[in-house]
N, CA, C and O of each residue as an XYZ file, in Angstrom:
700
protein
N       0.842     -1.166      0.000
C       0.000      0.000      0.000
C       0.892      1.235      0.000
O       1.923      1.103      0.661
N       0.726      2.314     -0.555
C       0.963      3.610     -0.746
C      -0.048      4.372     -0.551
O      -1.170      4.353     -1.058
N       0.588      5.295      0.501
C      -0.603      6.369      0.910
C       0.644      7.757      1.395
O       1.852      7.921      1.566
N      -1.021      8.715      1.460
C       0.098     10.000      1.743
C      -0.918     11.053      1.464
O      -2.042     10.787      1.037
N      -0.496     12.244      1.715
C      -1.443     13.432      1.666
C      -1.782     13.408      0.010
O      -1.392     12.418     -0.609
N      -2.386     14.307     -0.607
C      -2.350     14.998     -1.794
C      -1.303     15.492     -1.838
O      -0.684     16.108     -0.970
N      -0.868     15.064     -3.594
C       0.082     15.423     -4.309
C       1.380     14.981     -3.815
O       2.367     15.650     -4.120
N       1.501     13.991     -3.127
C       3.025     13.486     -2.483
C       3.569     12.923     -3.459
O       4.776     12.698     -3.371
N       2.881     12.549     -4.611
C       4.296     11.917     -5.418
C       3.566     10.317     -5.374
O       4.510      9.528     -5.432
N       2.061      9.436     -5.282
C       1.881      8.255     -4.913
C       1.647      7.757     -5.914
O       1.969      6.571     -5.855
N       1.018      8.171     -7.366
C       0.885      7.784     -8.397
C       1.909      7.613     -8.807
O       2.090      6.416     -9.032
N       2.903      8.350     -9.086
C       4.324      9.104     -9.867
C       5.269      7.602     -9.364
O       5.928      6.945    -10.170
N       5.131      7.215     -7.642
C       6.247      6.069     -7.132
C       5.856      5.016     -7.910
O       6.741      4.561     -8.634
N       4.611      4.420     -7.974
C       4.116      3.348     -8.558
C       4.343      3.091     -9.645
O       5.013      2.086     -9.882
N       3.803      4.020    -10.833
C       4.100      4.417    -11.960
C       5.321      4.259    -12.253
O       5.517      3.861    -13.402
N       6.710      4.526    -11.261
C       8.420      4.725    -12.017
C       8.537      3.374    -11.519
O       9.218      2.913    -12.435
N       8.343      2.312    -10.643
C       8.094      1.362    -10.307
C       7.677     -0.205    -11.549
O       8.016     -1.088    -12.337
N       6.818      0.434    -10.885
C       5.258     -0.859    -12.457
C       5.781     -1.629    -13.005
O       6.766     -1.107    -13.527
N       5.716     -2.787    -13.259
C       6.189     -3.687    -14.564
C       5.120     -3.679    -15.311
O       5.263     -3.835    -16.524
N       4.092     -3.535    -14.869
C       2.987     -3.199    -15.995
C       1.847     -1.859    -15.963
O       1.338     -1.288    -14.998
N       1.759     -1.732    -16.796
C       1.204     -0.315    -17.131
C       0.265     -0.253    -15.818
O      -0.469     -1.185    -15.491
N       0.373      0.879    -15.156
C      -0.619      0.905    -13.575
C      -2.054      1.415    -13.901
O      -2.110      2.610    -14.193
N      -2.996      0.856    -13.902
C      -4.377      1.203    -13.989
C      -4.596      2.026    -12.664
O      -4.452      1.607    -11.515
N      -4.998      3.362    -13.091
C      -4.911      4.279    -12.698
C      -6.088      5.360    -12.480
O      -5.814      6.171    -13.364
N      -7.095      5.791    -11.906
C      -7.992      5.954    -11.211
C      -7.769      7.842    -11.052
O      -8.222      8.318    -10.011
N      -7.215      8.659    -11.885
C      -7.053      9.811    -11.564
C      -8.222     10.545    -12.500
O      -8.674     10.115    -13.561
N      -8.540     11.636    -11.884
C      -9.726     12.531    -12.982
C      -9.252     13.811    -12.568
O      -8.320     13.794    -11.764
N      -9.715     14.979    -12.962
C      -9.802     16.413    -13.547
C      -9.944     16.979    -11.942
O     -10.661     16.288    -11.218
N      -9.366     18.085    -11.386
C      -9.808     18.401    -10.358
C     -10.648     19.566    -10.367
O     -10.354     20.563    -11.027
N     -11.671     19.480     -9.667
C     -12.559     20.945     -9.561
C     -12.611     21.697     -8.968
O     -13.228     22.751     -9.119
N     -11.695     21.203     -7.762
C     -11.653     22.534     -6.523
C     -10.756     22.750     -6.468
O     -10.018     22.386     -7.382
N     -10.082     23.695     -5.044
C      -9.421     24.823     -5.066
C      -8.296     24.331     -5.191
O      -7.582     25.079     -5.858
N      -7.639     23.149     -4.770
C      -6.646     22.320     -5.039
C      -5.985     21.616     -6.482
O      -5.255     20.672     -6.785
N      -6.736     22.711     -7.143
C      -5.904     22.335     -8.841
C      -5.067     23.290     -9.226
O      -4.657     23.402    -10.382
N      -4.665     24.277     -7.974
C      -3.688     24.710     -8.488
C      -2.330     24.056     -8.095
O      -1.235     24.595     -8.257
N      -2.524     22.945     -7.610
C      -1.275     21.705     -7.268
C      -0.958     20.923     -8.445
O       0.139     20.575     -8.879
N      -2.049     20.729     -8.847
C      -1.792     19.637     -9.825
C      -3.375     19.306    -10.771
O      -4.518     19.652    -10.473
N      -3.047     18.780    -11.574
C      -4.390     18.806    -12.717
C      -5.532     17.878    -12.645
O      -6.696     17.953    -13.036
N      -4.679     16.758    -11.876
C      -5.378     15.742    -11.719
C      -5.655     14.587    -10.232
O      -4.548     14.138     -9.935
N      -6.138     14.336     -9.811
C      -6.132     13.481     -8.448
C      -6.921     11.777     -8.759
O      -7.910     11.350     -9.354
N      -5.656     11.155     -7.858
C      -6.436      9.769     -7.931
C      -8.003      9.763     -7.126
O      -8.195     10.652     -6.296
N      -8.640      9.176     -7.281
C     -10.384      9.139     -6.688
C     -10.838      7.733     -5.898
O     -11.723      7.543     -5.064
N     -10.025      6.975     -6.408
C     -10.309      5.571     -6.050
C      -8.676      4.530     -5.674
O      -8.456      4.013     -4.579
N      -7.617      4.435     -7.040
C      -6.966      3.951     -6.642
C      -5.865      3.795     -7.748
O      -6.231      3.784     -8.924
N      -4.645      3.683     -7.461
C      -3.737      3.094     -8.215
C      -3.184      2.076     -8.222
O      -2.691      1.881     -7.111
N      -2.827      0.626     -9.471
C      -2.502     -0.293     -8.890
C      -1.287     -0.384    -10.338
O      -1.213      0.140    -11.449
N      -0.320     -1.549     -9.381
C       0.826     -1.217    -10.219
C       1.350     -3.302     -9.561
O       0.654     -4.079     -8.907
N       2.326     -3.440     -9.950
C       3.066     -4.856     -9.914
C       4.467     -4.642     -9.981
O       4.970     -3.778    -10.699
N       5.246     -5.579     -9.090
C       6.852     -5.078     -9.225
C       6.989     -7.349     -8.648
O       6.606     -7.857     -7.594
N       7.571     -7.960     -9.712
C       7.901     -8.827     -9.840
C       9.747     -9.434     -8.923
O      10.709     -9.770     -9.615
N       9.787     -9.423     -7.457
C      10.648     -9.571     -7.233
C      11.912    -11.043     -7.312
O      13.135    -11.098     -7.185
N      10.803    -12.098     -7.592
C      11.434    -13.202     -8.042
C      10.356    -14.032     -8.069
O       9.189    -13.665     -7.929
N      10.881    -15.579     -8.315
C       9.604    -16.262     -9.086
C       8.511    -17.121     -7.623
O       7.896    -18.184     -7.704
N       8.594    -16.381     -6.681
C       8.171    -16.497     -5.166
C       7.165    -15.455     -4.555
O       6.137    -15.628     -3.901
N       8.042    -13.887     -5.144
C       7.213    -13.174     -4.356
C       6.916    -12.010     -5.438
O       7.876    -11.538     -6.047
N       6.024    -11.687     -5.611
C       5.384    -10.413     -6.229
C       4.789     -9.058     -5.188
O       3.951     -9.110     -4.288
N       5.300     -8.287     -5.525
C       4.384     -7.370     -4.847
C       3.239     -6.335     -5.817
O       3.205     -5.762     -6.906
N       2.326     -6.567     -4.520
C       1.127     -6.001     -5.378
C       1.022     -4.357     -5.016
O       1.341     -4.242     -3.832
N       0.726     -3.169     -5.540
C       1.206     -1.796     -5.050
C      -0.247     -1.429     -5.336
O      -0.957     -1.496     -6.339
N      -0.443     -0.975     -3.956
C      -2.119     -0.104     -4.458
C      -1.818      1.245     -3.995
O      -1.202      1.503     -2.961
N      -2.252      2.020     -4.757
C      -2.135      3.334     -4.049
C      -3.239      3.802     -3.466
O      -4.130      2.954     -3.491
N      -3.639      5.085     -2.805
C      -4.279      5.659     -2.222
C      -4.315      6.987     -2.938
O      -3.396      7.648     -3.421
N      -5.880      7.250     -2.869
C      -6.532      8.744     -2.708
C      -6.032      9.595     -1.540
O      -6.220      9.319     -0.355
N      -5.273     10.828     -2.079
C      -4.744     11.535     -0.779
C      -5.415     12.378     -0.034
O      -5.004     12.714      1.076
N      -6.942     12.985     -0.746
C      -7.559     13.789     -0.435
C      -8.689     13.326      0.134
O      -9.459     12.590     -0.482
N      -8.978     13.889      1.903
C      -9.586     13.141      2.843
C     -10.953     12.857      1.972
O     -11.512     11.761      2.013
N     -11.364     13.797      1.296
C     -12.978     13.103      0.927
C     -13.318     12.047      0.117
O     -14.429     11.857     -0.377
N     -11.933     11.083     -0.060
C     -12.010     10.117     -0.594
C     -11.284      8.968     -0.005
O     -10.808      7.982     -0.568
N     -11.301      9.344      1.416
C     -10.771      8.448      2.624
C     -11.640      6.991      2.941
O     -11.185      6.107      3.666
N     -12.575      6.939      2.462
C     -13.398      5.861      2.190
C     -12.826      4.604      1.593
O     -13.155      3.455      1.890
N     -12.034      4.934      0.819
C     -11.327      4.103     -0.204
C     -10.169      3.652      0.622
O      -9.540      2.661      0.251
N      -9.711      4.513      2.093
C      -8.479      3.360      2.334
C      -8.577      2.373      2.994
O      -7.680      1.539      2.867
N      -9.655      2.105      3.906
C      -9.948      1.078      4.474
C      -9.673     -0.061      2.987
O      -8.679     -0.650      2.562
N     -11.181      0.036      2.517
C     -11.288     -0.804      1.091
C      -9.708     -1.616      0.360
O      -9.542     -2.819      0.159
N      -8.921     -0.703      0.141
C      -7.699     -1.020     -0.251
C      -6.834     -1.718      0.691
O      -6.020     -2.568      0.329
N      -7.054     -1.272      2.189
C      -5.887     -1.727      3.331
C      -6.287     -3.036      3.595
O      -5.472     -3.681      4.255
N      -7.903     -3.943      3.078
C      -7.732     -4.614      3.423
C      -6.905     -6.068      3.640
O      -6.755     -6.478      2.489
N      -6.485     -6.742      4.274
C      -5.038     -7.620      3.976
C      -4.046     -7.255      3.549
O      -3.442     -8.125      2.920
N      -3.448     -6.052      3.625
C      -2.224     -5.318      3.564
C      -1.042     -5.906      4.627
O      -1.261     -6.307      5.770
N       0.146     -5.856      4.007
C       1.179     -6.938      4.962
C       2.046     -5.548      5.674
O       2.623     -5.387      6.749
N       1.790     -4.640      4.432
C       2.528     -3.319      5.392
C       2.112     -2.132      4.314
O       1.399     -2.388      3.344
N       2.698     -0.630      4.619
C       2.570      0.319      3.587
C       4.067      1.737      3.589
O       5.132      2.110      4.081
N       3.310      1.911      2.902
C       4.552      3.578      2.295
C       3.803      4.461      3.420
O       2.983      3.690      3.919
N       3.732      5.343      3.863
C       3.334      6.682      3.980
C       4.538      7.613      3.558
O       5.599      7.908      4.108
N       3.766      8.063      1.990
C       4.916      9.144      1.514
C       4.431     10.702      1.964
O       3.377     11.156      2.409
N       5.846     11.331      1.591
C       5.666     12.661      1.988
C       6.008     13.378      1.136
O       7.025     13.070      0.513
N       5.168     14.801      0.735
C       6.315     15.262      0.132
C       6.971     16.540      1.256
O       6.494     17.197      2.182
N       8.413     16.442      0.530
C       9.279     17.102      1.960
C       9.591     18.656      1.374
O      10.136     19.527      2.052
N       9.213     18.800      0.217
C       9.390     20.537     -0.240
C       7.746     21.144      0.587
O       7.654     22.292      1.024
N       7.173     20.641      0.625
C       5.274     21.047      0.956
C       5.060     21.243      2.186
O       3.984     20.702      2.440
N       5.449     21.676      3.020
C       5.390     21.923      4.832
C       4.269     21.608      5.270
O       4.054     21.713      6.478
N       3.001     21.011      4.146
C       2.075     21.028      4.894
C       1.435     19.713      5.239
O       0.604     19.418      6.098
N       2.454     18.560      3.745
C       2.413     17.799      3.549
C       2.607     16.841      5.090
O       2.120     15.711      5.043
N       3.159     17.181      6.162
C       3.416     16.415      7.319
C       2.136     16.292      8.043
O       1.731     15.286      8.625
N       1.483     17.557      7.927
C       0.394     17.890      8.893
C      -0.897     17.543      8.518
O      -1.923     17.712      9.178
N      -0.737     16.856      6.989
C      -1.599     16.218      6.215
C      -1.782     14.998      6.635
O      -2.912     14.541      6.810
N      -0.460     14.183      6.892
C      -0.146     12.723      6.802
C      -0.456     12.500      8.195
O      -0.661     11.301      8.379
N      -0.584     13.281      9.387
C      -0.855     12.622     10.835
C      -2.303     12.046     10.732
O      -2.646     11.019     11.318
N      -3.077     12.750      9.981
C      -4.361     12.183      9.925
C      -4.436     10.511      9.413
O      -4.808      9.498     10.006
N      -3.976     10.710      8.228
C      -3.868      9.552      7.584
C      -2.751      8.111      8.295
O      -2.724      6.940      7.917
N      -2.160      8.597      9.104
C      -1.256      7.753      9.605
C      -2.202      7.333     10.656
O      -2.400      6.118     10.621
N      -2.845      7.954     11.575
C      -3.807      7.816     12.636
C      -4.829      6.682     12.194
O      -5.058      5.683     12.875
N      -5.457      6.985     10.873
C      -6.346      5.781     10.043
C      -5.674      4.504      9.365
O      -6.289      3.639      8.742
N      -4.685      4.531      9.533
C      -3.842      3.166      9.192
C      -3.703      2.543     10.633
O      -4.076      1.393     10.862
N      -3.350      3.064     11.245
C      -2.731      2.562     12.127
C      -4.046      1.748     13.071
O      -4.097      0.696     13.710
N      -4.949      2.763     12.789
C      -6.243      2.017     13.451
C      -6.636      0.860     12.811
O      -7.089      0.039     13.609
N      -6.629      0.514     11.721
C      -7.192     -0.165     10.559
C      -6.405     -1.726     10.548
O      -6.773     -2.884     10.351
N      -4.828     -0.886     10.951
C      -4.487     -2.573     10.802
C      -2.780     -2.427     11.590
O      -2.288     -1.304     11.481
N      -2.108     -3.259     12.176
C      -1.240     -3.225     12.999
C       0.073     -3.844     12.211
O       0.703     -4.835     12.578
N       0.359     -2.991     10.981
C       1.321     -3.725      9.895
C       2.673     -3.000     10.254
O       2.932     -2.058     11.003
N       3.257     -3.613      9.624
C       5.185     -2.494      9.524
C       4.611     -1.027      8.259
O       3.839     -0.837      7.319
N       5.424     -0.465      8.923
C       5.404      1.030      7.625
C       6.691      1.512      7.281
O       7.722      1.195      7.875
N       6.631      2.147      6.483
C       7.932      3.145      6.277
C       7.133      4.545      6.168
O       5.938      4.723      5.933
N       8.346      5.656      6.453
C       8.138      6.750      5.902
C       8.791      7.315      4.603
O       9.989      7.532      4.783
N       8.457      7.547      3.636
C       9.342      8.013      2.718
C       9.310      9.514      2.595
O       8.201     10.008      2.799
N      10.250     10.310      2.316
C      10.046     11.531      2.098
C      10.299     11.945      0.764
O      11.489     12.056      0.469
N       9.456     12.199     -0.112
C       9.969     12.395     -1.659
C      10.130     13.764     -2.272
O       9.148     14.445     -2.565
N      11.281     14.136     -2.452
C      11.499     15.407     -3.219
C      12.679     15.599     -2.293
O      12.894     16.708     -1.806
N      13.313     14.744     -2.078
C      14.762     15.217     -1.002
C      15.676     14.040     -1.319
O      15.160     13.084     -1.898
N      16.900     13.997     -1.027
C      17.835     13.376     -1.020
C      18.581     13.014      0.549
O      19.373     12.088      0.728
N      18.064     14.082      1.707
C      18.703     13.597      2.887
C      17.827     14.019      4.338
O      17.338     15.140      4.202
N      17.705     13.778      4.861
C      16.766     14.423      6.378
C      18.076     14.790      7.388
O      19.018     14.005      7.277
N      18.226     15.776      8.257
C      19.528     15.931      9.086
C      18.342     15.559     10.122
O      17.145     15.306      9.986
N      19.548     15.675     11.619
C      18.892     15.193     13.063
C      17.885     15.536     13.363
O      16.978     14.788     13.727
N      17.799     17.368     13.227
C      16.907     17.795     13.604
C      15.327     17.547     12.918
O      14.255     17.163     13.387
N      15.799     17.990     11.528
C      14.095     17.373     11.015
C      13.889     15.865     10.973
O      12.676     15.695     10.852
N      14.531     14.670     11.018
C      14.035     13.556     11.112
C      13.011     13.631     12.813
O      11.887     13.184     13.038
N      13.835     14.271     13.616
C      13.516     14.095     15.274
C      11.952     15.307     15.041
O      10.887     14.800     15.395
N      11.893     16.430     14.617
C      10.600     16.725     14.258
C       9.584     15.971     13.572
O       8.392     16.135     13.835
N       9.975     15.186     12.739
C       9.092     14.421     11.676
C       8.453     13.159     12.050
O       7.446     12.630     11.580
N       9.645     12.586     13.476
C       9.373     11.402     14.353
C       8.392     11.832     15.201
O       7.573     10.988     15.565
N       8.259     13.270     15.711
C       7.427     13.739     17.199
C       6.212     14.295     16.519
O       5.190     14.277     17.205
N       6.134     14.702     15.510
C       4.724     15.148     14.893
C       4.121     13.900     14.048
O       2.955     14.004     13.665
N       4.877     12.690     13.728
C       3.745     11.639     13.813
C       3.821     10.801     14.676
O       2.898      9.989     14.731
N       4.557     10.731     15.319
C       4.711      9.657     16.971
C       4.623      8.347     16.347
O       3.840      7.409     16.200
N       6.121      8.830     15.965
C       6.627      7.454     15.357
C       8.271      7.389     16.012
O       9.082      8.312     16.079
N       8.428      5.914     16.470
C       9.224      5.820     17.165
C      10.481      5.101     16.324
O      10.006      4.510     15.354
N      12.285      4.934     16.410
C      13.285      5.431     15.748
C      13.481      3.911     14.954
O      14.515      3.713     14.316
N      12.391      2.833     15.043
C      12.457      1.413     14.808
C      11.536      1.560     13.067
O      11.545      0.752     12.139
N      10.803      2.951     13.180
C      10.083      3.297     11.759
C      11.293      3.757     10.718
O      11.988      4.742     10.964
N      11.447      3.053      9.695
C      12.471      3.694      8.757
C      12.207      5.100      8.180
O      11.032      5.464      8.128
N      12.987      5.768      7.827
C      12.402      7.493      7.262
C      13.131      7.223      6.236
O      14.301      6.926      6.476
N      12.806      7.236      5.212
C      13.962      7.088      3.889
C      13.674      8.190      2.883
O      12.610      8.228      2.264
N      14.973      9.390      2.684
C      14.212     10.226      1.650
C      14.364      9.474      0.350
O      15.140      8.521      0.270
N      13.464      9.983     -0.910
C      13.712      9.313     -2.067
C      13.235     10.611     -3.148
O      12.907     11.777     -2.930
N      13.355      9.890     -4.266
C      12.416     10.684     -5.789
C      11.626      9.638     -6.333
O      11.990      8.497     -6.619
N      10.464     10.174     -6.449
C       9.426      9.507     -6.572
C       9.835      8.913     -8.341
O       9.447      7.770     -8.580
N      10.468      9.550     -9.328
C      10.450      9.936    -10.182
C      11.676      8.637    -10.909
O      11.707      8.284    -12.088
N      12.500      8.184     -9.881
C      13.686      7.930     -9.886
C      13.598      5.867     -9.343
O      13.285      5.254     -8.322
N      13.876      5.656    -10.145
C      13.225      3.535    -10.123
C      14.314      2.943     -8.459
O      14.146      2.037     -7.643
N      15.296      3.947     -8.611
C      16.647      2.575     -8.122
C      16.230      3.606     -6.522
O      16.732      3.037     -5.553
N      15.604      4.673     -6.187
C      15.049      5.097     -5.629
C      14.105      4.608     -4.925
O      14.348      4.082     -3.838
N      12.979      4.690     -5.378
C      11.568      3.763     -5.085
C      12.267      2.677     -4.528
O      12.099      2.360     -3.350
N      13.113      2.023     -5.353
C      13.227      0.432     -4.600
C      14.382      0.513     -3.488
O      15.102     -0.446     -3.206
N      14.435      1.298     -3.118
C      15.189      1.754     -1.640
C      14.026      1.926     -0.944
O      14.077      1.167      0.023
N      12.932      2.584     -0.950
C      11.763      2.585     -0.229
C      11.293      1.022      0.164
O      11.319      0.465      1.262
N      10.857      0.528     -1.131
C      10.425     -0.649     -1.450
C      11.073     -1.383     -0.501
O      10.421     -1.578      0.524
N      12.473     -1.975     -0.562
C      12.945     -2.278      0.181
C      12.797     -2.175      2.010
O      12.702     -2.975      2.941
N      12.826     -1.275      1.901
C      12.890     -0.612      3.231
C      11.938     -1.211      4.371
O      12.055     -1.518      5.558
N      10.634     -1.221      3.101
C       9.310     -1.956      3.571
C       9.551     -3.453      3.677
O       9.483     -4.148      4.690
N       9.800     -3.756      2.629
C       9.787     -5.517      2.876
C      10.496     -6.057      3.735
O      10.012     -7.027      4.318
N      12.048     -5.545      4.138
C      12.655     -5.818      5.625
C      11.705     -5.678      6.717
O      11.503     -6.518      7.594
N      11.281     -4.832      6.623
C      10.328     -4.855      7.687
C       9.200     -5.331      8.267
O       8.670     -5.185      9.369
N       8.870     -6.133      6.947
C       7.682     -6.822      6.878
C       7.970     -8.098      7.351
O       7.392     -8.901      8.083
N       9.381     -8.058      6.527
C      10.158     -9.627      7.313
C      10.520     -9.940      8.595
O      10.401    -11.097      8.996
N      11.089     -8.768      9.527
C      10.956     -8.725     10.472
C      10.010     -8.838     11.289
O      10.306     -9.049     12.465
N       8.908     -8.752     10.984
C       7.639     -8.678     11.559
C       7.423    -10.540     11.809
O       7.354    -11.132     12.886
N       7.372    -10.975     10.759
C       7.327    -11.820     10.350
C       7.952    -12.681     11.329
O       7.421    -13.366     12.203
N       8.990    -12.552     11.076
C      10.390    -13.332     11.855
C       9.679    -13.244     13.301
O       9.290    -14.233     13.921
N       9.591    -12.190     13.650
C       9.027    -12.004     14.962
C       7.898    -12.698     15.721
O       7.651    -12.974     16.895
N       7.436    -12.826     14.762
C       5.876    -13.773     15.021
C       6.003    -14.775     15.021
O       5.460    -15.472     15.878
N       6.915    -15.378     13.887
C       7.285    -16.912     14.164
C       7.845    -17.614     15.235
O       7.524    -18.668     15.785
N       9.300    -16.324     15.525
C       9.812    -16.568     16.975
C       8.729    -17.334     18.213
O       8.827    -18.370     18.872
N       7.533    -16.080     18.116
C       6.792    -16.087     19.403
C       5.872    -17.264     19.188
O       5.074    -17.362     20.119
N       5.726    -18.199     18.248
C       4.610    -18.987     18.015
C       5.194    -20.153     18.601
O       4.557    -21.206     18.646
């Protein structure tokens, strides 16, 4: 799963991603928020990234704009983990994502990452802001990336599936 405020870059990751063309769920925007961008997903983006002849991952994206928050339950369901991207030029983009992090987190008790897209590095101080305004603790990966950029994404990508494995690992331990 991929999720994130409006305009973070969630279509764009999937999309540089995809092994196959991502059926894609975006339309025309009518409100005041088209001066961001032209178009918004409504329902969903889905995309495929073939990691060997075992495991596939399936990539759904998310509607970033709350009035189509309906749709993330729908999508999260059986989710093994997700993205919450950011974008890190948009200051507002953080204060967007607590909401949405709050509705994941309720929804289902998976591994996450944070990605931050439109940056190349986070220093102490803003990772330690970015950790305390979503109360996320230093075991959550923060990885900046470009949404735009493949060997990128799959540093995210990555990022997630360790973690998923870990999870994993963890559970087995305890069983």
């Amino acid at each position: 799963m991929i999720t994130g405020p409006f305009a973070a870059g969630k279509t764009t990751l999937i999309r540089t991603i995809s092994e196959i063309t991502v059926l894609s769920t975006e339309r025309g925007i009518s409100d005041s928020t088209k001066s961001r961008k032209n178009e918004t997903t409504v329902a969903m983006d889905f995309g495929r990234i073939t990691i060997d002849r075992e495991l596939v991952l399936y990539l759904f994206g998310t509607p970033g704009q709350e009035r189509f928050d309906f749709m993330w339950e729908i999508l999260g369901e059986g989710m093994l983990g997700y993205v919450l991207l950011l974008d890190a030029n948009r200051p507002d983009s953080l204060a967007e994502a607590v909401g949405i992090l709050e509705a994941f987190r309720r929804m289902a008790r998976v591994p996450f990452v944070v990605a931050l897209n439109r940056t190349t590095g986070v220093d102490e101080v803003e990772e330690a802001r970015i950790r305390q305004t979503l109360g996320i603790d230093a075991n959550v990966p923060l990885v900046p990336c470009d949404a735009t950029d493949k060997e990128s994404v799959k540093a995210v990508l990555l990022a997630l599936l360790y973690s998923v494995l870990d999870e994993v690992e963890t559970v087995k331990a305890g069983v």
